[in-house]
Structures are given as C-alpha cells and as structure tokens.
C-alpha positions in Angstrom: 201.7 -107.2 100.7 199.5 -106.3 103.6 199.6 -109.3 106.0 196.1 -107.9 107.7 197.2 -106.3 111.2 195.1 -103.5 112.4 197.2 -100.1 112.3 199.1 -100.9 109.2 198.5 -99.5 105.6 197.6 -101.5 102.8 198.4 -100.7 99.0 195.6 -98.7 98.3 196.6 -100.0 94.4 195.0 -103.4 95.4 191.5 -103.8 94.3 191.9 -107.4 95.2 189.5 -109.0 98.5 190.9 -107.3 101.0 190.5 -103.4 99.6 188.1 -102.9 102.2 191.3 -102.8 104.3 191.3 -99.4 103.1 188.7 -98.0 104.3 189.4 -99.4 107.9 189.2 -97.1 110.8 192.2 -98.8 112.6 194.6 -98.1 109.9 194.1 -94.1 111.0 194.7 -95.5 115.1 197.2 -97.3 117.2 197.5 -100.9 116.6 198.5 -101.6 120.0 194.6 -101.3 121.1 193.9 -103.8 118.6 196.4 -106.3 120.2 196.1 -105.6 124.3 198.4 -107.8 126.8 196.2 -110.8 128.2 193.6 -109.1 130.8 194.1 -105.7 128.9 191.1 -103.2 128.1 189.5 -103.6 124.9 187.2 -100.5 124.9 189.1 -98.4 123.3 189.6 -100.8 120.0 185.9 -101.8 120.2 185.0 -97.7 120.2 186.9 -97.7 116.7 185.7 -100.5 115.5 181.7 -99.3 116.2 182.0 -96.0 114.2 183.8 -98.3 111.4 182.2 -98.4 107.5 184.1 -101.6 106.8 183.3 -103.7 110.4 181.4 -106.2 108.9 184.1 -107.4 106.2 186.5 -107.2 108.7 184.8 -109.7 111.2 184.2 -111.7 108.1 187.7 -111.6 107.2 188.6 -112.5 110.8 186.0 -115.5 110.7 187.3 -116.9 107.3 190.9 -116.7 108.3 190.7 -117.8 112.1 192.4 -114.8 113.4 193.1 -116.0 116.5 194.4 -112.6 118.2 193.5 -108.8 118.1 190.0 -107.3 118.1 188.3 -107.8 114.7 185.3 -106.5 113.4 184.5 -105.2 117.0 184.7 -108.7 118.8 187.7 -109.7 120.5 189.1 -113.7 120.1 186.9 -115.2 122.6 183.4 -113.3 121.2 184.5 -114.7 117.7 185.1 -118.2 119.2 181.1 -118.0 121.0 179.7 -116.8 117.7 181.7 -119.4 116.1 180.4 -122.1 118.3 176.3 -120.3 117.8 176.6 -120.2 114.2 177.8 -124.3 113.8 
C-alpha cells in the first residue's frame, strides 16, 4: 500500500484512484524536497512538479485528502490553504 508520500513507489499493479501515482515525477527525485524544514526552499520541488504529466491529479488528491505538509501538485501547504479559502 502506497500511503501517498512524494519519492516513494507505488504498486504499479494498482489500477485503482491513485495510479496516476505512477506516473509522478517525484517518485524518480528526492522526497526530501517535497518535505523542506519550516522556512526551507521550495524551488526545487516546485521545478519537478511544473514539468509533471500528472500535477493536476496530484493537487486534486492533496485538496481531497487535506494534505497538510509537503508540496503537492506544485503548491506548498499555505498556497493550497489560499486556494482553499478562493474556491469556498
């Protein structure tokens, strides 16, 4: 089971919701850019996440699921929390 961390590797077996998983650029990079310390750079997970096929499921996914950490779908927790706030 693939518990949706960037920089992991799902089963590429499951055809399920999450396949798109996949496909994701992050799983090929380090996860630690995904997940900086408080204050850290972001750049280089954003960078990723702009030449990424799958960034629009994966911001989806993170919106669904209230991912509270990491960078998702190119935005980091406090973009997803504005575009929460636009979109209600």
């Amino acid at each position: 089971m693939w518990i949706g961390l960037p920089g992991t590797s799902p089963d590429p077996a499951d055809d399920g919701e999450l396949s798109w998983q996949a496909d994701a650029l992050c799983a090929q990079t380090d996860p630690e850019a995904f997940f900086p310390e408080k204050g850290g750079s972001t750049r280089d997970a954003k960078k990723v996440c702009g030449a990424c096929t799958v960034r629009a499921q994966c911001l989806e996914y993170a919106l669904e699921n209230d991912e509270r950490f990491g960078i998702w779908g190119g935005m980091s927790e406090r973009e997803r929390r504005r575009l929460r706030r636009r979109v209600v």
